[in-house]
N, CA and C atoms of all chains as a GROMACS GRO file, in nm:
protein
  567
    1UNK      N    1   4.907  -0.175   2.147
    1UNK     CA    2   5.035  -0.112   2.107
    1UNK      C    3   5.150  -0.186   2.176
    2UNK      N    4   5.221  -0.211   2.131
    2UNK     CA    5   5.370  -0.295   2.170
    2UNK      C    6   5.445  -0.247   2.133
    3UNK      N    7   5.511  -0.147   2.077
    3UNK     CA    8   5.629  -0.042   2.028
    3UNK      C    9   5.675   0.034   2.196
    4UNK      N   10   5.754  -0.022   2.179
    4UNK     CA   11   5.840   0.011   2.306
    4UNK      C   12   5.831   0.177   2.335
    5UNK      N   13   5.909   0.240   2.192
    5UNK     CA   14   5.892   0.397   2.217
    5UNK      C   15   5.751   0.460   2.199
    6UNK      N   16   5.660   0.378   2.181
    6UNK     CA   17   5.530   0.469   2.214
    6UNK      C   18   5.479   0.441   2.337
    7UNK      N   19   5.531   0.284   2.373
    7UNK     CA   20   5.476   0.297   2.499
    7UNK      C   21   5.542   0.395   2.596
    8UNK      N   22   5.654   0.383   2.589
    8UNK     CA   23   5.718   0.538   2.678
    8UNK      C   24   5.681   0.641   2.661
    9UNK      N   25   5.634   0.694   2.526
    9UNK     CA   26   5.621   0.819   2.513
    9UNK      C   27   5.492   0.819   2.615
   10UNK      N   28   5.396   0.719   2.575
   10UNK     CA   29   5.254   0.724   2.636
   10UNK      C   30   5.239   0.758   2.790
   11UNK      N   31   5.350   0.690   2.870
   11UNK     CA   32   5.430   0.647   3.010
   11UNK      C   33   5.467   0.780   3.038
   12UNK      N   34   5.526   0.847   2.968
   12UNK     CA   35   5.594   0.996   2.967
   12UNK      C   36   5.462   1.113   2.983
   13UNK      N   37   5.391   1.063   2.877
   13UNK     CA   38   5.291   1.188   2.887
   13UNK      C   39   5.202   1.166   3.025
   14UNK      N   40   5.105   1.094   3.059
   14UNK     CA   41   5.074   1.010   3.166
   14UNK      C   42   5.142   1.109   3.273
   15UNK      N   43   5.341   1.058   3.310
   15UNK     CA   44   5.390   1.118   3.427
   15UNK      C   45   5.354   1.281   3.411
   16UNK      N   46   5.418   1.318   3.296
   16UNK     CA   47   5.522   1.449   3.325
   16UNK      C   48   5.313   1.530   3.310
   17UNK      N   49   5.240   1.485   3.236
   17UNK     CA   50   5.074   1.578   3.248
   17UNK      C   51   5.005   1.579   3.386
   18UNK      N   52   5.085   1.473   3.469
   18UNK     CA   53   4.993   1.482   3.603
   18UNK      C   54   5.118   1.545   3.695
   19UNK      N   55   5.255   1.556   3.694
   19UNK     CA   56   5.302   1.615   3.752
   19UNK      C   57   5.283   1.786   3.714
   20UNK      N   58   5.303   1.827   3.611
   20UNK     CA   59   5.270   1.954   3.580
   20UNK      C   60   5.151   2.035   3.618
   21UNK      N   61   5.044   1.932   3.650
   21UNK     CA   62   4.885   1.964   3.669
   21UNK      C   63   4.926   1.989   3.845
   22UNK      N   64   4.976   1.869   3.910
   22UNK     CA   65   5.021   1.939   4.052
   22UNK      C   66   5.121   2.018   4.063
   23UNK      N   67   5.218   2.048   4.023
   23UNK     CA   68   5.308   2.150   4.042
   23UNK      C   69   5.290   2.289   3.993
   24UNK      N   70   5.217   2.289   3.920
   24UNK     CA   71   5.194   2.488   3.870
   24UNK      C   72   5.015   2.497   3.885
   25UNK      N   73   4.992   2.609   3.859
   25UNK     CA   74   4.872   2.660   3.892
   25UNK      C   75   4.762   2.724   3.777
   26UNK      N   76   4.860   2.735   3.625
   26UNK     CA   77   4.765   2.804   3.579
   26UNK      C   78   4.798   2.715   3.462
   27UNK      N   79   4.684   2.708   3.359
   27UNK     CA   80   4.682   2.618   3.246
   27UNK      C   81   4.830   2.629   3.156
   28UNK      N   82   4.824   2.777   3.154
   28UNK     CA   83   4.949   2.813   3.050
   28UNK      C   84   5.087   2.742   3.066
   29UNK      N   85   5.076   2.757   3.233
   29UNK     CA   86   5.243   2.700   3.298
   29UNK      C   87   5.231   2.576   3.286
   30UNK      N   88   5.102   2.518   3.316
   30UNK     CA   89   5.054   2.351   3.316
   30UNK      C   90   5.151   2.314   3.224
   31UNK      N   91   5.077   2.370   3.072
   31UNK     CA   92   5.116   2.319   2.947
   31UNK      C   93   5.287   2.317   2.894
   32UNK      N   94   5.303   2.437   2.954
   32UNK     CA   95   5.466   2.473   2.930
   32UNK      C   96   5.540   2.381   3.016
   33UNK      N   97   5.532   2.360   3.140
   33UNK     CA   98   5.583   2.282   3.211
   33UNK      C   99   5.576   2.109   3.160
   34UNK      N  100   5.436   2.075   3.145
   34UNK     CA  101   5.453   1.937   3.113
   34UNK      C  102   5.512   1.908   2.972
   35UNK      N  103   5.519   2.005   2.923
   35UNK     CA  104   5.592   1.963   2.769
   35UNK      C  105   5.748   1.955   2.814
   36UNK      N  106   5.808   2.034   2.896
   36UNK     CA  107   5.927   2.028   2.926
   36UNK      C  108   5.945   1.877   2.990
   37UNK      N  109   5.890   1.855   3.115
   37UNK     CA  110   5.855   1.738   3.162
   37UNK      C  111   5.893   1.598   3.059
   38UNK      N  112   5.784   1.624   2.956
   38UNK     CA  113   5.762   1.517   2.853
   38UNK      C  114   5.884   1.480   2.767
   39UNK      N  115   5.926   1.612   2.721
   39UNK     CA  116   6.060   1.624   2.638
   39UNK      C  117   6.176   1.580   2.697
   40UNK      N  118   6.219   1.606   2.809
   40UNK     CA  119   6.314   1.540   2.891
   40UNK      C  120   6.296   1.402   2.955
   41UNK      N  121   6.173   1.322   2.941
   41UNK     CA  122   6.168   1.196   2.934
   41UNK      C  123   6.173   1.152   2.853
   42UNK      N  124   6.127   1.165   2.707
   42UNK     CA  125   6.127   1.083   2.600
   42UNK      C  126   6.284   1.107   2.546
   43UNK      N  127   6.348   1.231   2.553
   43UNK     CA  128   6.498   1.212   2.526
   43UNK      C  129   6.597   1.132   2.611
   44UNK      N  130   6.555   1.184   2.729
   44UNK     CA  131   6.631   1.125   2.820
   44UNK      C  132   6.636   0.960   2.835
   45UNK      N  133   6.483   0.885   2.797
   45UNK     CA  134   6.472   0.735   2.765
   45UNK      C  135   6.564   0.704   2.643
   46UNK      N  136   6.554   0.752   2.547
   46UNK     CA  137   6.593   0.703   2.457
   46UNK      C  138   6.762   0.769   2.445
   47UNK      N  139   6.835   0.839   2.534
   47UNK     CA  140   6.961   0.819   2.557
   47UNK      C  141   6.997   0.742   2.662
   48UNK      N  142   6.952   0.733   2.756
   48UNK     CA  143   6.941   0.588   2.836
   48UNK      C  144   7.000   0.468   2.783
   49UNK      N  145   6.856   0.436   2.669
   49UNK     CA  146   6.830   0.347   2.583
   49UNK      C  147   6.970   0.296   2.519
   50UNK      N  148   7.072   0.434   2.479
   50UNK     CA  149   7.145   0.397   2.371
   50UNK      C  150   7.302   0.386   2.470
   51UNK      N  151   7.303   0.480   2.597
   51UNK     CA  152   7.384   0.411   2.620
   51UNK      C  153   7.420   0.276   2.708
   52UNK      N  154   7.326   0.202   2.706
   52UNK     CA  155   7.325   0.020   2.754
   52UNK      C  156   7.327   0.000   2.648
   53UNK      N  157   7.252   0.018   2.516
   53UNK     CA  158   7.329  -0.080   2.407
   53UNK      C  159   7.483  -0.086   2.389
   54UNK      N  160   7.584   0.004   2.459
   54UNK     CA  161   7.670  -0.020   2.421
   54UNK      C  162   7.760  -0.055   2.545
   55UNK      N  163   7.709  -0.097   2.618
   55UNK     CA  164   7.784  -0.140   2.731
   55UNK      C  165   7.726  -0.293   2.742
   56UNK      N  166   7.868  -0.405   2.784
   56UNK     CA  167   7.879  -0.477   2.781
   56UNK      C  168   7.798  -0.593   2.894
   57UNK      N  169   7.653  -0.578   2.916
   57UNK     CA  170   7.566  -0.645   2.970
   57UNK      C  171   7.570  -0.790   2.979
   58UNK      N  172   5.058   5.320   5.157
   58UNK     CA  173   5.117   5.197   5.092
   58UNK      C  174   4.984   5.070   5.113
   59UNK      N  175   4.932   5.020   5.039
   59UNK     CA  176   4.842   4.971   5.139
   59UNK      C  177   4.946   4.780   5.078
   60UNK      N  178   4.874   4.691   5.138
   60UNK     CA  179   4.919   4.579   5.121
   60UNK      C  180   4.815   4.490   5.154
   61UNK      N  181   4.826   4.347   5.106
   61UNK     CA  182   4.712   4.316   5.084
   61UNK      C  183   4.763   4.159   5.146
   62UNK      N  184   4.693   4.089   5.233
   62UNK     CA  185   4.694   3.997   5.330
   62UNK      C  186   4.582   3.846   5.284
   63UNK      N  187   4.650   3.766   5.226
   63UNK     CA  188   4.556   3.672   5.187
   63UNK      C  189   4.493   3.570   5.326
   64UNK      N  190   4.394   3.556   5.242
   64UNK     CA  191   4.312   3.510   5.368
   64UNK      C  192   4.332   3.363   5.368
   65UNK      N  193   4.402   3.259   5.439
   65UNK     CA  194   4.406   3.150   5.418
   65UNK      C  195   4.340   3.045   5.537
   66UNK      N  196   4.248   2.951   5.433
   66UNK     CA  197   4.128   2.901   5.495
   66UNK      C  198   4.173   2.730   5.531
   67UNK      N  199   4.167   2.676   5.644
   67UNK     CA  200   4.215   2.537   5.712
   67UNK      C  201   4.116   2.491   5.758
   68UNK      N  202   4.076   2.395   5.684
   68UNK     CA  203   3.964   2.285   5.697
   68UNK      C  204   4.030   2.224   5.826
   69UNK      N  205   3.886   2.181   5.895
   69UNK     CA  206   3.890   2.103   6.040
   69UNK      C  207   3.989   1.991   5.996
   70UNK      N  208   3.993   1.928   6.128
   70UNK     CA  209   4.102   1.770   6.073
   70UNK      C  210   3.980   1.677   6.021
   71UNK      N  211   3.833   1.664   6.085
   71UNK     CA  212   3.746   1.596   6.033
   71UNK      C  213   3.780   1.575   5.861
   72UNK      N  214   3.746   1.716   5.847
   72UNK     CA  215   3.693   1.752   5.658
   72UNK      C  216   3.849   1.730   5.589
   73UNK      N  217   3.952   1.761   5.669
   73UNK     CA  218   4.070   1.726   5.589
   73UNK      C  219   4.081   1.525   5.552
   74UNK      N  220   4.040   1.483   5.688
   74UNK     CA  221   4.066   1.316   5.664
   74UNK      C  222   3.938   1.276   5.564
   75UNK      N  223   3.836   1.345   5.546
   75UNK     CA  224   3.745   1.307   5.484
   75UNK      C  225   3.786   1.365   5.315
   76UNK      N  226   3.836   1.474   5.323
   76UNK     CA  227   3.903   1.527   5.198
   76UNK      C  228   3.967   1.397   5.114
   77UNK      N  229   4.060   1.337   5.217
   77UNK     CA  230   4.202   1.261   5.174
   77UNK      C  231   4.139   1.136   5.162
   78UNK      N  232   4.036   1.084   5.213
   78UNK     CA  233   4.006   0.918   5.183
   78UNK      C  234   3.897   0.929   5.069
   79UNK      N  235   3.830   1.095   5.019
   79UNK     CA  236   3.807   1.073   4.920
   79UNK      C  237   3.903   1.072   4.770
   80UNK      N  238   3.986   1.184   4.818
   80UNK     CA  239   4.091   1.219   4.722
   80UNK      C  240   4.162   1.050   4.707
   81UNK      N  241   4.165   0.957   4.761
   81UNK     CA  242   4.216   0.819   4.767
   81UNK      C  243   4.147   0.720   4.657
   82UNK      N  244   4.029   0.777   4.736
   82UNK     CA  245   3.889   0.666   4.634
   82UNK      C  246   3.879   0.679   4.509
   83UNK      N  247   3.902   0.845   4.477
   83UNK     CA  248   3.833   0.887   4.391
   83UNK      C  249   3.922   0.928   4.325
   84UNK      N  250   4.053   0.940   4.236
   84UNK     CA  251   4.107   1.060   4.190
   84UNK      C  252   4.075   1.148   4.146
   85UNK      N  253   4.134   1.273   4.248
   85UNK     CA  254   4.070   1.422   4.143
   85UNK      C  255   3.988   1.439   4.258
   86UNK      N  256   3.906   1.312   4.345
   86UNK     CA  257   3.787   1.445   4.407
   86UNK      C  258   3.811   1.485   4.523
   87UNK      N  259   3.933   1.491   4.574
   87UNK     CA  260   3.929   1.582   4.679
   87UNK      C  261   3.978   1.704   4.621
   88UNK      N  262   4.027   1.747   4.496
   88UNK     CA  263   4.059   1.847   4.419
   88UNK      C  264   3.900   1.922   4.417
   89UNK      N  265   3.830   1.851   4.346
   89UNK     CA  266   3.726   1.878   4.316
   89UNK      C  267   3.626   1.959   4.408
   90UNK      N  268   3.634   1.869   4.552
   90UNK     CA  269   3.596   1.904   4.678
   90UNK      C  270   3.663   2.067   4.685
   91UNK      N  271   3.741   2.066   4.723
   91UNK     CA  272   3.824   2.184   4.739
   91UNK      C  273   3.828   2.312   4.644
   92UNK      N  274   3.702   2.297   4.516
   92UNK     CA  275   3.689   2.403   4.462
   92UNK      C  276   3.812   2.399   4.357
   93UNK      N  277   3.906   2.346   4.328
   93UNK     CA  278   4.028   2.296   4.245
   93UNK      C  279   3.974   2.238   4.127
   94UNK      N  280   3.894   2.286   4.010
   94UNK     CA  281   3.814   2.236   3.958
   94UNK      C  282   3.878   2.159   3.849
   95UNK      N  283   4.001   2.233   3.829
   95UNK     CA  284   4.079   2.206   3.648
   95UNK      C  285   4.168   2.072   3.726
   96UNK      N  286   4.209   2.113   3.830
   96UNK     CA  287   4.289   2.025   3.851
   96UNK      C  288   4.248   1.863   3.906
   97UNK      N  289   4.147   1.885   3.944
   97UNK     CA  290   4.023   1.762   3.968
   97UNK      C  291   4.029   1.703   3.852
   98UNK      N  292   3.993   1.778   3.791
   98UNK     CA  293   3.917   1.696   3.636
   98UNK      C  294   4.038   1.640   3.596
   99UNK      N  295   4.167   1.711   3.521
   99UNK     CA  296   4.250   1.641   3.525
   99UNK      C  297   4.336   1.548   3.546
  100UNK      N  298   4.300   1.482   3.694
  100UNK     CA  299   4.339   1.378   3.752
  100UNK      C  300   4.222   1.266   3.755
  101UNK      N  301   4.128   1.346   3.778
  101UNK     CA  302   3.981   1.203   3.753
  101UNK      C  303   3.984   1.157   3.612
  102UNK      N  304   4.031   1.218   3.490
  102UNK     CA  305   4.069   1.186   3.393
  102UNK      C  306   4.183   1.090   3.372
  103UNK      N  307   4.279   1.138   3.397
  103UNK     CA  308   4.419   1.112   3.364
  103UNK      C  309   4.446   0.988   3.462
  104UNK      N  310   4.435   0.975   3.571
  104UNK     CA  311   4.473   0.852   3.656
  104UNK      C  312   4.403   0.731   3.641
  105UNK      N  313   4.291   0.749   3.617
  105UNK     CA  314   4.212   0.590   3.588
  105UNK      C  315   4.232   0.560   3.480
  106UNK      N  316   4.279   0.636   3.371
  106UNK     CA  317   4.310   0.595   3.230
  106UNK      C  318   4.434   0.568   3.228
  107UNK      N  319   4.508   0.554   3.289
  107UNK     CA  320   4.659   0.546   3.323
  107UNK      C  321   4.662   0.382   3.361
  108UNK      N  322   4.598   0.368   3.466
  108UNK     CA  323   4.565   0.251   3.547
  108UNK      C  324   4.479   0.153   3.426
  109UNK      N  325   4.368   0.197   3.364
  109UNK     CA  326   4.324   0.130   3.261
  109UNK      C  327   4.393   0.053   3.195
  110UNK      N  328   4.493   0.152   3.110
  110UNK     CA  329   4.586   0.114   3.007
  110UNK      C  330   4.677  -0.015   3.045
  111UNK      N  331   4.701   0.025   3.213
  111UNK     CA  332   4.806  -0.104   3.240
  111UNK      C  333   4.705  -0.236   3.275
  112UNK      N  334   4.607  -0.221   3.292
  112UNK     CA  335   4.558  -0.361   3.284
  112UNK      C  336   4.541  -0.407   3.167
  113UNK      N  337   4.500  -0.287   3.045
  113UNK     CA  338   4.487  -0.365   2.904
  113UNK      C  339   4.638  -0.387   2.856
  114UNK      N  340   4.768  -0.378   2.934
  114UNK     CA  341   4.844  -0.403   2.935
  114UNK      C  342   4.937  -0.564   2.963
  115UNK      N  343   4.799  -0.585   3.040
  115UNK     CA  344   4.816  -0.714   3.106
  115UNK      C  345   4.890  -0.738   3.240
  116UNK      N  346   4.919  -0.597   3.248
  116UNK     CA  347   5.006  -0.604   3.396
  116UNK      C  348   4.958  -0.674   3.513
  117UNK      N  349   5.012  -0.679   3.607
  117UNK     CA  350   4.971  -0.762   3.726
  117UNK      C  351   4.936  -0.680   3.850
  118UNK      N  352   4.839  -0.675   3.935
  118UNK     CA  353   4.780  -0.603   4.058
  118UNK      C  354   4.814  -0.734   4.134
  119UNK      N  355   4.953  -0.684   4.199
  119UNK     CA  356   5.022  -0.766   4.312
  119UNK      C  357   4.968  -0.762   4.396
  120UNK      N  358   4.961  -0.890   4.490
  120UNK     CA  359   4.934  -0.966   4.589
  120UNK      C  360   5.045  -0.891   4.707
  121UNK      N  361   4.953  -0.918   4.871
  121UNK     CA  362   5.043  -0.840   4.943
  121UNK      C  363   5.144  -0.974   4.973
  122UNK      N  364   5.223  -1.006   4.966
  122UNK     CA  365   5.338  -1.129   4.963
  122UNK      C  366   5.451  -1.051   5.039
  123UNK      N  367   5.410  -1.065   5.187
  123UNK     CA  368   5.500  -1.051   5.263
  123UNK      C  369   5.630  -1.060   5.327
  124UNK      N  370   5.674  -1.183   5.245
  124UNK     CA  371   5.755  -1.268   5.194
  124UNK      C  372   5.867  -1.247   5.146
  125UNK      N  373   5.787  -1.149   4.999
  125UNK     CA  374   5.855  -1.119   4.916
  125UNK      C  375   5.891  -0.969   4.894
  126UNK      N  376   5.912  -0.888   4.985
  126UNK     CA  377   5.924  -0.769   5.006
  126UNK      C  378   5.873  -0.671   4.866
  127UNK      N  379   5.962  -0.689   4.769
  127UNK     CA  380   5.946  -0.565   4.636
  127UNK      C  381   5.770  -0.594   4.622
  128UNK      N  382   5.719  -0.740   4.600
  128UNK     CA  383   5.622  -0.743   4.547
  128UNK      C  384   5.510  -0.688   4.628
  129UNK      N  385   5.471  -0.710   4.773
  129UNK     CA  386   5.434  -0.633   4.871
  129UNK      C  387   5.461  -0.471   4.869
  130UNK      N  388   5.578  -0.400   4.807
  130UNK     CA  389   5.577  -0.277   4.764
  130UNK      C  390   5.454  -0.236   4.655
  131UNK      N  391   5.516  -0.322   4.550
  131UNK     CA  392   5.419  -0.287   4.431
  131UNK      C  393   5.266  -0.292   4.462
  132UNK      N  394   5.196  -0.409   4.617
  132UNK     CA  395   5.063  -0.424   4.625
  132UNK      C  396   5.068  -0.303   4.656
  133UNK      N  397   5.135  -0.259   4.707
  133UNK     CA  398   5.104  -0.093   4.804
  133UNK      C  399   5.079   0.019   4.714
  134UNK      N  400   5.145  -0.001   4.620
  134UNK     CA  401   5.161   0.095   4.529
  134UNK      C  402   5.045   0.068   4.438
  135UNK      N  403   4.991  -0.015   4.390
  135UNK     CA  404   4.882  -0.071   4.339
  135UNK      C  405   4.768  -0.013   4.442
  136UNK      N  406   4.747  -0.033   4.511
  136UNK     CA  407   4.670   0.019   4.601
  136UNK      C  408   4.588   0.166   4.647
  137UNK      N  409   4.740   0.250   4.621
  137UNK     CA  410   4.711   0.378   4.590
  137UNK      C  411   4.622   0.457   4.510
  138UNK      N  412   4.566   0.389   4.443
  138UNK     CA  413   4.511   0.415   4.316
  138UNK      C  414   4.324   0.376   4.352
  139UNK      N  415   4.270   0.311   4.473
  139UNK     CA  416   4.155   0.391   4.570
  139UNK      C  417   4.018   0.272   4.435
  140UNK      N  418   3.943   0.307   4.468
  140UNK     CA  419   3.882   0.255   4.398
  140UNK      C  420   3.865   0.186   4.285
  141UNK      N  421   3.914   0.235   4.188
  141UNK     CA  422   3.947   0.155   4.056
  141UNK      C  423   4.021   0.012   4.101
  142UNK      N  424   4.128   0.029   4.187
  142UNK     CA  425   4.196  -0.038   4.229
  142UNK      C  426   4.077  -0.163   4.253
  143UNK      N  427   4.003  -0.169   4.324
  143UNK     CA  428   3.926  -0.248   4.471
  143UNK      C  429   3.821  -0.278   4.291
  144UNK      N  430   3.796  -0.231   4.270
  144UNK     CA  431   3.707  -0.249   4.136
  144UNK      C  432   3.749  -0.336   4.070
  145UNK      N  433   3.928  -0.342   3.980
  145UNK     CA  434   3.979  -0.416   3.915
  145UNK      C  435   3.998  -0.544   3.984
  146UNK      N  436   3.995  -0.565   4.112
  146UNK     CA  437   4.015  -0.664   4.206
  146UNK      C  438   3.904  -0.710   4.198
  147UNK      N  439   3.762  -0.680   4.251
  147UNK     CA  440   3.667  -0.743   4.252
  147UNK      C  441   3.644  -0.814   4.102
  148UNK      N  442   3.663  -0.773   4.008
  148UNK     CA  443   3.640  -0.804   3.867
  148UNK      C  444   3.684  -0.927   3.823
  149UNK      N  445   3.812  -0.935   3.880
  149UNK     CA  446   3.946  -1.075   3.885
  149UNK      C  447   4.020  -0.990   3.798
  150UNK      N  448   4.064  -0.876   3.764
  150UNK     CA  449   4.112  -0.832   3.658
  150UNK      C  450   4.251  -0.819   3.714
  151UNK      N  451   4.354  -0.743   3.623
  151UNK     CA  452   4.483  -0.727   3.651
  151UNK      C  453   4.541  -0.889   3.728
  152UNK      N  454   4.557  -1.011   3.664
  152UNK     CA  455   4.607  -1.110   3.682
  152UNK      C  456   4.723  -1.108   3.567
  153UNK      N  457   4.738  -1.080   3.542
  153UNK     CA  458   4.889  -1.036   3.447
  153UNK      C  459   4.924  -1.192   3.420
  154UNK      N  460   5.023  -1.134   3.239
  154UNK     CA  461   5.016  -1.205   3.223
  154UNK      C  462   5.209  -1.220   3.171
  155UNK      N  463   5.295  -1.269   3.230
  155UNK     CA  464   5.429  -1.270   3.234
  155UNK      C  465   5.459  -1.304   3.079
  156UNK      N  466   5.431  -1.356   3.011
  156UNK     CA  467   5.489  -1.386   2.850
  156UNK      C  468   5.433  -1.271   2.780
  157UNK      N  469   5.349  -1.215   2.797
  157UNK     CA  470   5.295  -1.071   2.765
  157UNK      C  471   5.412  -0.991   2.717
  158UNK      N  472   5.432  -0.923   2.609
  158UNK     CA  473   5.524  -0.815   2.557
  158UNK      C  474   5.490  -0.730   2.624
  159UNK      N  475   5.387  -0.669   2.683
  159UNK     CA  476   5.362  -0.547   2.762
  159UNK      C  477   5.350  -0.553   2.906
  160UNK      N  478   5.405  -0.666   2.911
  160UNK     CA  479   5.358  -0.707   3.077
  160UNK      C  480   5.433  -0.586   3.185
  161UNK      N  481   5.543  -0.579   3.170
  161UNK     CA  482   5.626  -0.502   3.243
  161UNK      C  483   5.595  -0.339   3.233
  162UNK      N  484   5.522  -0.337   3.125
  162UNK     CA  485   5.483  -0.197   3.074
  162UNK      C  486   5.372  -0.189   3.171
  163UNK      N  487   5.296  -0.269   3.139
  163UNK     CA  488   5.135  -0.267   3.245
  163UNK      C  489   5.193  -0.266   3.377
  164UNK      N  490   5.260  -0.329   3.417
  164UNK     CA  491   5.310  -0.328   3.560
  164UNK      C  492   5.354  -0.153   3.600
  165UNK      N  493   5.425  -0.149   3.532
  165UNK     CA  494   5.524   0.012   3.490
  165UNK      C  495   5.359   0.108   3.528
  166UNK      N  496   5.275   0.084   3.447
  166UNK     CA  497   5.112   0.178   3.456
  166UNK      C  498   5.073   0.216   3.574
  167UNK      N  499   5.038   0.027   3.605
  167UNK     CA  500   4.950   0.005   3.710
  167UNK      C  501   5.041   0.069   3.840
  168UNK      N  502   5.143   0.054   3.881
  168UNK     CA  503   5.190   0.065   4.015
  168UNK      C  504   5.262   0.237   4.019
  169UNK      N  505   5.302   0.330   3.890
  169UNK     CA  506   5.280   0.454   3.895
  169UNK      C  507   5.172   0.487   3.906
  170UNK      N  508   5.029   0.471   3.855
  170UNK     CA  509   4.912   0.522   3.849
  170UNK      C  510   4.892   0.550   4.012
  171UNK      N  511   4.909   0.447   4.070
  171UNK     CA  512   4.865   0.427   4.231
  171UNK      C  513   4.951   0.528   4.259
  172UNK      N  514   5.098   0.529   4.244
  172UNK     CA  515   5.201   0.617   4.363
  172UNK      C  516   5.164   0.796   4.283
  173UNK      N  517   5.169   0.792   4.200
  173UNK     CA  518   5.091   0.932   4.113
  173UNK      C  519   4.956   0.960   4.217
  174UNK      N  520   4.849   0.892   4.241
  174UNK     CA  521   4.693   0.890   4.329
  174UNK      C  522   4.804   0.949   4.479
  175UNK      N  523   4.902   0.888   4.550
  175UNK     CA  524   4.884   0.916   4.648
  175UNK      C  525   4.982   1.050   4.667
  176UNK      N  526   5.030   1.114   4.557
  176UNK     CA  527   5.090   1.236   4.546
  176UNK      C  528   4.960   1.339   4.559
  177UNK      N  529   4.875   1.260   4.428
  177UNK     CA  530   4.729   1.389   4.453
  177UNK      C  531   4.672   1.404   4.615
  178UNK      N  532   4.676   1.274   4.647
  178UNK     CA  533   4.584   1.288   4.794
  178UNK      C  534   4.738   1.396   4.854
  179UNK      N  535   4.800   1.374   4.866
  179UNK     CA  536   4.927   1.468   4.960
  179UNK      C  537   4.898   1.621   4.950
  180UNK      N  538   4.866   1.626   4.803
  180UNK     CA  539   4.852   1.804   4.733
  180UNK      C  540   4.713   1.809   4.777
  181UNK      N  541   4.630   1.742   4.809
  181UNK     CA  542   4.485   1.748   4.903
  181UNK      C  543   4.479   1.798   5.020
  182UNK      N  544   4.541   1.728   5.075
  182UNK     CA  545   4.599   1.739   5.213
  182UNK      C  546   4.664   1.887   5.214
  183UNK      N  547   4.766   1.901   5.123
  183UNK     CA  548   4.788   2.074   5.184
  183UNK      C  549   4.691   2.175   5.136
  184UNK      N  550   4.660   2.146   5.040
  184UNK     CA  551   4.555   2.236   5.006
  184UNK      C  552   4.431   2.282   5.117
  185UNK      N  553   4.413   2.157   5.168
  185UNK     CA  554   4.305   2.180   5.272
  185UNK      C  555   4.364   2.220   5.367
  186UNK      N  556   4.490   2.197   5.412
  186UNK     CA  557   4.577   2.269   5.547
  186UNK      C  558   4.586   2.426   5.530
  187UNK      N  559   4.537   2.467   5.389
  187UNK     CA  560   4.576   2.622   5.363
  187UNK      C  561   4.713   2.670   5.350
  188UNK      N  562   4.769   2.532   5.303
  188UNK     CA  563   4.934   2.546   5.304
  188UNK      C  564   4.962   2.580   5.119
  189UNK      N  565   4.808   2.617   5.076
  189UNK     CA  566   4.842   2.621   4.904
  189UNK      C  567   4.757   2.702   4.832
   0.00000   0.00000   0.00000
């Protein structure tokens, strides 16, 4: 895979599933938590992303 | 009124350092050790496949280059990651490969995978302190 945004997403799930697994205690919160986790990396990359495209590098 | 007093159990320092250099080796098994069963598995899962990916990434398992300060970070951080690590080394593997489209990605894998391993060994460590 070489697609930049899957590799992040992949990068994303990876972080935010092993931080969630140490930070809460029960599967339910696991899951709820690392999706939050996940969601705020893959948005947060890809607004990142957009604002350096528009700054003058 | 009655109230109810949890009983919290602190492994010797022996079984705690023995906890933590397995929790190092092994991801997940000082979880595992500790009766932490979901959360074991989850990390004996999730961290070597993490680390996997960045070698089929082509990333690079830095050299300690003393020298060169960041890259000596990243051996460290590479490192963290306990066996697989010492495995991919013995193998010749993770020699990365810089013209690689994923190179930086594998790098990105390999050297979170490790600093992710030495967060688990930390949550080992309190766990066995009875601090969890």
């Amino acid at each position: 895979m070489t697609s930049h945004l899957g590799l992040m997403a992949l990068f994303a799930f990876f972080v935010s599933a092993t931080f969630a697994t140490l930070m809460r205690d029960t599967p339910r919160e696991q899951v709820r938590f690392g999706s939050q986790l996940f969601a705020g990396f893959v948005v947060g990359g890809v607004a990142l992303g957009w604002v350096l495209y528009v700054l003058p590098l | 009124m009655g109230g109810t007093t949890a009983r919290v159990t602190v492994a010797s320092p022996t079984l705690t350092s023995l906890v933590c250099v397995a929790a190092w080796a092994i991801p997940g098994a000082g979880h595992l050790w500790l009766g932490r069963w979901q959360k074991g598995v989850v990390f004996l899962v999730l961290l070597p496949l993490m680390f996997a990916i960045g070698l089929g990434l082509e990333g690079r398992l830095f050299p300690f280059e003393f020298s060169q300060p960041l890259v000596a970070l990243a051996a460290a951080a590479d490192l963290g990651m306990g066996l697989p690590y010492l495995v991919a080394k013995a193998l010749s593997a993770g020699a990365g490969r810089v013209v690689a489209v994923s190179y930086e990605y594998g790098n990105a894998f390999l050297i979170v995978a490790g600093l992710l391993n030495m967060l688990v060994v930390l949550d080992a460590f309190d766990i066995a302190q009875g601090r969890k």
